[in-house]
ChimeraX commands (.cxc) that place a marker at each C-alpha (Angstrom):
marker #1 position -17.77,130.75,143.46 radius 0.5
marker #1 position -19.68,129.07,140.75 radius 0.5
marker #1 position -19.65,130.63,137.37 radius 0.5
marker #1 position -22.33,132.84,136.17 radius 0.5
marker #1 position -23.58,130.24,133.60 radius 0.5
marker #1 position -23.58,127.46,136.40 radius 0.5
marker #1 position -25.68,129.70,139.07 radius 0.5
marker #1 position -27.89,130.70,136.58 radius 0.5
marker #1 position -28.68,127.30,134.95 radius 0.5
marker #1 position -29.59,126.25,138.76 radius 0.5
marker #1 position -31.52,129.06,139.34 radius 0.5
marker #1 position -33.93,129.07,136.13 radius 0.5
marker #1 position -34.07,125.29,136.22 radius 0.5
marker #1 position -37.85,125.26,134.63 radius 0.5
marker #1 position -39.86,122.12,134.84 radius 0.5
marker #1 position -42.88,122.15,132.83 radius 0.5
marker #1 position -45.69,119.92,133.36 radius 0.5
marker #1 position -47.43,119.66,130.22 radius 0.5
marker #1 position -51.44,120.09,131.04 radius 0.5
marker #1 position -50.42,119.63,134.87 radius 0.5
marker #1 position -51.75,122.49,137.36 radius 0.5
marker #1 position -49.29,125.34,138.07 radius 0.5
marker #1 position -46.98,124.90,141.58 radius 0.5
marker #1 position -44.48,126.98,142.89 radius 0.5
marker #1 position -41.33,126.68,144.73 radius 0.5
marker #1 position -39.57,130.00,145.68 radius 0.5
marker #1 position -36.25,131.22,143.71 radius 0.5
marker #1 position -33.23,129.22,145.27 radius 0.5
marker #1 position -30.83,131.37,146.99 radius 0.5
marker #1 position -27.32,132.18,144.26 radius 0.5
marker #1 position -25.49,128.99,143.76 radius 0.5
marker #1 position -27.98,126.74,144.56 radius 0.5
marker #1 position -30.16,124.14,141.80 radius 0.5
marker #1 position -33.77,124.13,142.57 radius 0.5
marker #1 position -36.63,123.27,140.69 radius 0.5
marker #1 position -39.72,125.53,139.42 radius 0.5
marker #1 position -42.55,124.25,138.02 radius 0.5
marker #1 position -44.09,126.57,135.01 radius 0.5
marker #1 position -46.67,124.63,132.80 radius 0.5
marker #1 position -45.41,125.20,129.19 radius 0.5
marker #1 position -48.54,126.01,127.77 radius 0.5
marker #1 position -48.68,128.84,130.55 radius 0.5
marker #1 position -49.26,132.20,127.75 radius 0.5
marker #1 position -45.96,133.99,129.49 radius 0.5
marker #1 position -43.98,130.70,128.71 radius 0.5
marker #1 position -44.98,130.40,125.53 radius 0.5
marker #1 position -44.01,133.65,124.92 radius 0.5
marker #1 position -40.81,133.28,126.28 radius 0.5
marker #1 position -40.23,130.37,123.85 radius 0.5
marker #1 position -41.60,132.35,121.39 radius 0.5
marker #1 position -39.06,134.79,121.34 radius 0.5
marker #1 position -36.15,132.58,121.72 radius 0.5
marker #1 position -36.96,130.83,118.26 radius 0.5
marker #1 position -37.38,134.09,116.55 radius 0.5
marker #1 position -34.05,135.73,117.84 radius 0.5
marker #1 position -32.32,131.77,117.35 radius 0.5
marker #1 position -30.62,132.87,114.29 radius 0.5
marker #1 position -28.96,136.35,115.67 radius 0.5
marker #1 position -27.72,134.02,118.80 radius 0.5
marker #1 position -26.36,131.51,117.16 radius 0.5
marker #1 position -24.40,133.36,115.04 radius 0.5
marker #1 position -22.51,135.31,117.88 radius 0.5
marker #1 position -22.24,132.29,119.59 radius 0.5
marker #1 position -19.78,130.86,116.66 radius 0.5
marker #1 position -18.01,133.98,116.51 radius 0.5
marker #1 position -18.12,135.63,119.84 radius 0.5
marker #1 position -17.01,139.34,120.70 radius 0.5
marker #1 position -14.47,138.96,123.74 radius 0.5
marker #1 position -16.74,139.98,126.70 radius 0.5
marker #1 position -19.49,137.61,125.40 radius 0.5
marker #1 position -19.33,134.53,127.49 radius 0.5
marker #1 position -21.13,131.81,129.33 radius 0.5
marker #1 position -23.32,130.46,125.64 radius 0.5
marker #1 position -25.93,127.92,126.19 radius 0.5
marker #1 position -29.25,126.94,124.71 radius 0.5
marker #1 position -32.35,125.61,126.91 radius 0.5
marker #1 position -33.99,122.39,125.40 radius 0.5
marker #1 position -35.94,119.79,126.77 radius 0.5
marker #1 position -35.67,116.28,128.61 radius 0.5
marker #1 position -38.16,113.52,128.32 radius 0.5
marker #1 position -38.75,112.75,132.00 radius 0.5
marker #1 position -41.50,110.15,131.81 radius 0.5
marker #1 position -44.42,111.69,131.12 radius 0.5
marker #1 position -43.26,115.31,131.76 radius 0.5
marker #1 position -40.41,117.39,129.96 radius 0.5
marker #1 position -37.87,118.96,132.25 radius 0.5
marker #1 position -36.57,121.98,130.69 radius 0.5
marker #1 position -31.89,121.90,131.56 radius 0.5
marker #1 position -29.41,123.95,130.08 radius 0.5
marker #1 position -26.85,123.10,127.66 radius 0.5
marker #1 position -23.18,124.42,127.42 radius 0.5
marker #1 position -20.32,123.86,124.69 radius 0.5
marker #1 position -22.20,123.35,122.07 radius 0.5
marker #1 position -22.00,122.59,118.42 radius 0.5
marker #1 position -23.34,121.58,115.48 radius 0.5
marker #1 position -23.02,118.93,112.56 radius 0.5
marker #1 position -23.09,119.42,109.05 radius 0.5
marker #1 position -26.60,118.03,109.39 radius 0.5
marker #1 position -27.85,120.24,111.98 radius 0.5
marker #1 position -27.52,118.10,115.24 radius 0.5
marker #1 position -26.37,119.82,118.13 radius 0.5
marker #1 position -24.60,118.23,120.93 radius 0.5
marker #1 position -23.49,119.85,124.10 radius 0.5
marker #1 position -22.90,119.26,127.80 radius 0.5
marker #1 position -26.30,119.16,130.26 radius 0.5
marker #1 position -25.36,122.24,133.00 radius 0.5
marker #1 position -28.11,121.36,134.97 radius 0.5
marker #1 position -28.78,118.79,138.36 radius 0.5
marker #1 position -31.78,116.42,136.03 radius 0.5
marker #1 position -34.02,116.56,139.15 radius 0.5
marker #1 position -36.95,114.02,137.85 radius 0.5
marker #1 position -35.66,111.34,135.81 radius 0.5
marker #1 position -32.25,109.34,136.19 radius 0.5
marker #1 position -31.65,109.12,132.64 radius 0.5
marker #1 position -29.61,112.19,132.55 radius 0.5
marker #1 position -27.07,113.80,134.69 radius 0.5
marker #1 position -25.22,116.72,135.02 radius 0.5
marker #1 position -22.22,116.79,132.89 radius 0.5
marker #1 position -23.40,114.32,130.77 radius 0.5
marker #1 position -23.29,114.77,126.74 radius 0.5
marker #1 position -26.48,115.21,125.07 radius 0.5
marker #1 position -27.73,115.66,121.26 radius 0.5
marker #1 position -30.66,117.49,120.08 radius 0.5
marker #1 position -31.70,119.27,117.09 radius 0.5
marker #1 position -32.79,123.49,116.06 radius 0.5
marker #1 position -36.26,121.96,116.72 radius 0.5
marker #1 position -35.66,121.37,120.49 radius 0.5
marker #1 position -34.20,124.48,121.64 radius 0.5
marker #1 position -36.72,126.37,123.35 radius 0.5
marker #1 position -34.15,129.54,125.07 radius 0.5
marker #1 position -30.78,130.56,125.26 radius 0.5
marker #1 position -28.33,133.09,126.97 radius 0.5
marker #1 position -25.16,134.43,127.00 radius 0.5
marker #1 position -23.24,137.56,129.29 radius 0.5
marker #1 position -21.90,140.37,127.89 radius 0.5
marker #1 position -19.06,140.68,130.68 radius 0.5
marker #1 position -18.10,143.83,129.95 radius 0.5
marker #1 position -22.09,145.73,131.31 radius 0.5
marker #1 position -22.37,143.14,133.25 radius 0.5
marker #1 position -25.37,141.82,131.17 radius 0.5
marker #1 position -27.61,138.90,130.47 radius 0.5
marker #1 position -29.28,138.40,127.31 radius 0.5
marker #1 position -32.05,135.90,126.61 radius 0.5
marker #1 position -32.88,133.62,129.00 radius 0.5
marker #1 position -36.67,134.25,128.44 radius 0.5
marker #1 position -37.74,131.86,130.20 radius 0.5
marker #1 position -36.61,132.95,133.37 radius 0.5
marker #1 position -38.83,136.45,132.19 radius 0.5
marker #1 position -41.29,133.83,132.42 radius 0.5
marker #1 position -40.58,132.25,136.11 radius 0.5
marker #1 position -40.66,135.96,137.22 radius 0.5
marker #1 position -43.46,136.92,136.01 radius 0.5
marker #1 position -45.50,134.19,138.45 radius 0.5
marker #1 position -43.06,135.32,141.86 radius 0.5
marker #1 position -43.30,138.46,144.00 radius 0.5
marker #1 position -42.88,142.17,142.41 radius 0.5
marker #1 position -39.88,142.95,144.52 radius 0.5
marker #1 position -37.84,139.41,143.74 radius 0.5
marker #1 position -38.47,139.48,139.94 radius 0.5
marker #1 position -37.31,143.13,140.41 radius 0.5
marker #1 position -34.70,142.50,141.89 radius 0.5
marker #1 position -33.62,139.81,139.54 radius 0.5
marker #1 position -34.20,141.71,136.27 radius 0.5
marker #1 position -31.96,144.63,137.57 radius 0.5
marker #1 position -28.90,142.27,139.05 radius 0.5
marker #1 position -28.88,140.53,135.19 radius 0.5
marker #1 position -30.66,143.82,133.30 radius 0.5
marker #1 position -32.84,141.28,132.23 radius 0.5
marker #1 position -35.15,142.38,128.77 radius 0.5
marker #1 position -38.38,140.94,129.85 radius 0.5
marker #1 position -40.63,142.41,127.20 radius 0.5
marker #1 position -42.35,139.02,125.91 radius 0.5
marker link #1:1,2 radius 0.2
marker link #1:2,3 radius 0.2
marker link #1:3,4 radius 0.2
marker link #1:4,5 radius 0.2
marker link #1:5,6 radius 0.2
marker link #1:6,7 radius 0.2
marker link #1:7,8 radius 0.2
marker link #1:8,9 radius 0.2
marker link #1:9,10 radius 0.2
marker link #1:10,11 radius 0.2
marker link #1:11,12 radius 0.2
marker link #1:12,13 radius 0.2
marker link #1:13,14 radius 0.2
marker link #1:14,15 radius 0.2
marker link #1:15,16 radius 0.2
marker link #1:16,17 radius 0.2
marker link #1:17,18 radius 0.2
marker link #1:18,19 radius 0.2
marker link #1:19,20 radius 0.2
marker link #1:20,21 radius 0.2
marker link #1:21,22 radius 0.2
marker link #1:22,23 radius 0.2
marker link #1:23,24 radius 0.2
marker link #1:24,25 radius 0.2
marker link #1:25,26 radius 0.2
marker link #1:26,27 radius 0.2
marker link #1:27,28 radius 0.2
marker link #1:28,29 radius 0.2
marker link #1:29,30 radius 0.2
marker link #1:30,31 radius 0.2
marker link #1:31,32 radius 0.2
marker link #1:32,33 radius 0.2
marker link #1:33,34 radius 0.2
marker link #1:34,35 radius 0.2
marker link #1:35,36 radius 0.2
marker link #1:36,37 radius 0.2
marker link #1:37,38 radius 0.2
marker link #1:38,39 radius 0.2
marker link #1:39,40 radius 0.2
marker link #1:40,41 radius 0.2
marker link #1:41,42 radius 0.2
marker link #1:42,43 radius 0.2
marker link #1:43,44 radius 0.2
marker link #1:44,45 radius 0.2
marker link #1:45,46 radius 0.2
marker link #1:46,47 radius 0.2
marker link #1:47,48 radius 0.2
marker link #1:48,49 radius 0.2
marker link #1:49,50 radius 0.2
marker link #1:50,51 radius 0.2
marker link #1:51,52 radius 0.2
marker link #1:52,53 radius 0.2
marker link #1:53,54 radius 0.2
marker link #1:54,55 radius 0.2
marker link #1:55,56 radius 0.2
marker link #1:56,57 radius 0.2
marker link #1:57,58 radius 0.2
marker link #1:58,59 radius 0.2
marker link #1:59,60 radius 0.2
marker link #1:60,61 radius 0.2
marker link #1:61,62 radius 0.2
marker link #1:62,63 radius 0.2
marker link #1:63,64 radius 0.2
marker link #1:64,65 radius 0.2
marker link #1:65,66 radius 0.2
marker link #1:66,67 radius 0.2
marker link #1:67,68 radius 0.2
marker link #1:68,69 radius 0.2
marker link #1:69,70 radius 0.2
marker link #1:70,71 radius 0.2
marker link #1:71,72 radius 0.2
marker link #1:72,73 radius 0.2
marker link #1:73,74 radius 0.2
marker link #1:74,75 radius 0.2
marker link #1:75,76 radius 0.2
marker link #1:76,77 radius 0.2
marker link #1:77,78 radius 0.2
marker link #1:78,79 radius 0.2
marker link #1:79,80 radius 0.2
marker link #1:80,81 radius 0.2
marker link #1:81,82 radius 0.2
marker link #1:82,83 radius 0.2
marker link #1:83,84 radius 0.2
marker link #1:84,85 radius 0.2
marker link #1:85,86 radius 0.2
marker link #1:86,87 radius 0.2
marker link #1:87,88 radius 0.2
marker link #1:88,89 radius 0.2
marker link #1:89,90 radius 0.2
marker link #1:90,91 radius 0.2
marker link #1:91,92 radius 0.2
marker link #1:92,93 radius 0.2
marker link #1:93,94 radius 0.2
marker link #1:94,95 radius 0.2
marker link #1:95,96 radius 0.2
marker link #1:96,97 radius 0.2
marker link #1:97,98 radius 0.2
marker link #1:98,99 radius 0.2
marker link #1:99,100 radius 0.2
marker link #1:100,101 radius 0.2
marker link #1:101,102 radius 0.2
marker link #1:102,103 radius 0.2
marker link #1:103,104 radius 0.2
marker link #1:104,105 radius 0.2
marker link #1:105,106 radius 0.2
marker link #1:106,107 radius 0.2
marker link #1:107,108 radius 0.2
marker link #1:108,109 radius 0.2
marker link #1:109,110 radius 0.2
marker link #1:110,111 radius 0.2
marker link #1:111,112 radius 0.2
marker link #1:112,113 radius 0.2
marker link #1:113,114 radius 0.2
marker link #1:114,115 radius 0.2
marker link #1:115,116 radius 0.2
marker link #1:116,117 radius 0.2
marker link #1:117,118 radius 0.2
marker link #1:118,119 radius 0.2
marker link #1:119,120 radius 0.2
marker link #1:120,121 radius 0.2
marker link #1:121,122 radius 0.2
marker link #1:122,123 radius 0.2
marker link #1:123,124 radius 0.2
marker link #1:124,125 radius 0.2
marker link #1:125,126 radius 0.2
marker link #1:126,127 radius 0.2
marker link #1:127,128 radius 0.2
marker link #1:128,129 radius 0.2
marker link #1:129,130 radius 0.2
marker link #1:130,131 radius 0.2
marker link #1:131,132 radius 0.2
marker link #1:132,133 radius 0.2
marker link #1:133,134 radius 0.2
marker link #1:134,135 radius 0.2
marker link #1:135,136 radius 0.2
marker link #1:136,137 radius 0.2
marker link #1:137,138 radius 0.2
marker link #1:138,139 radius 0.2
marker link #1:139,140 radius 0.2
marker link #1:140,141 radius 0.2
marker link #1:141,142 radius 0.2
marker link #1:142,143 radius 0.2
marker link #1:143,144 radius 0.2
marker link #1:144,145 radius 0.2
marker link #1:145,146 radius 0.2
marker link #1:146,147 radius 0.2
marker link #1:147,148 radius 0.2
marker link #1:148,149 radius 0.2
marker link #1:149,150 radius 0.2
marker link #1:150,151 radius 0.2
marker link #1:151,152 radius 0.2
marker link #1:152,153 radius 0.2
marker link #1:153,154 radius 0.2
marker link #1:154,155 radius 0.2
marker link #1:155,156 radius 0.2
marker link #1:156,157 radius 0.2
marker link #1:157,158 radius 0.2
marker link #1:158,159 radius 0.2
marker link #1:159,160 radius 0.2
marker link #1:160,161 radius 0.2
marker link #1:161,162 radius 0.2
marker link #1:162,163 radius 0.2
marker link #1:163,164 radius 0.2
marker link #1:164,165 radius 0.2
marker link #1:165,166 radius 0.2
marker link #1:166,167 radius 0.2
marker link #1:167,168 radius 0.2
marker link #1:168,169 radius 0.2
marker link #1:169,170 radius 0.2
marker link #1:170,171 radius 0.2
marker link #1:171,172 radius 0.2
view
């Protein structure tokens, strides 16, 4: 079975389409990539991203020193996929002296070939748009706003059922 970091980072997979029209593609079933396309100028994504960058701080700082049943770190920034920006997560992380971050895409890159899964990226404070981590011990997601985002577009009962499986905090 897949970790929880690499179901989820399939699962809220976000591409936005920068002053494209909204479209849809249902949740994928646990374990499997799949693609859903949220404008980023949509107002619940832009709270989402919102809210990341004003809790960035807090996250960062228990990401360098963990508790023990924190787990499964990553940040959300974006790819330049020709025109569009597809939105993958990044895992092992870490920062320079000068503030560069580097870390490992967890993601399938779905619409450009420039960037793979498992391949090393860089990216600076400036380009992280969400994170998460799991407490272990609840079992408990935190962040991940943007998928409080994704949900807020699908049926009552699956974004429901979603929040309560992760006790999602959705208040953007």
């Amino acid at each position: 079975m897949p970790s929880n970091s690499r179901r989820l980072a399939g699962f809220a997979l976000v591409v936005c389409l920068s002053g494209a029209g909204l479209a849809r593609t249902p949740l994928p079933p646990e374990g499997e990539d799949g693609v859903v396309f949220m404008n980023d100028e949509h107002p619940m994504m832009r709270k989402a991203f919102a809210r990341a960058k004003a809790e960035l701080d807090d996250f960062l700082a228990l990401a360098r020193a963990p508790a023990k049943n924190h787990g499964d770190f990553a940040l959300k920034v974006g790819l330049d996929a020709g025109g569009s920006t597809e939105y993958v997560w990044i895992v092992d992380f870490s920062s320079d002296p000068s503030g560069r971050f580097t870390g490992t895409i967890n993601n399938d890159v779905e619409m450009t070939s420039k960037y793979k899964l498992g391949d090393r990226y860089s990216f600076t404070r400036d380009d992280i748009v969400d994170w998460t981590y799991f407490d272990r011990s609840k079992p408990k997601m935190y962040g991940n706003y943007t998928l409080c985002a994704l949900l807020s577009v699908e049926p009552a009962d699956e974004a429901a059922r979603v929040k309560a499986e992760y006790q999602l905090d959705c208040d953007l």
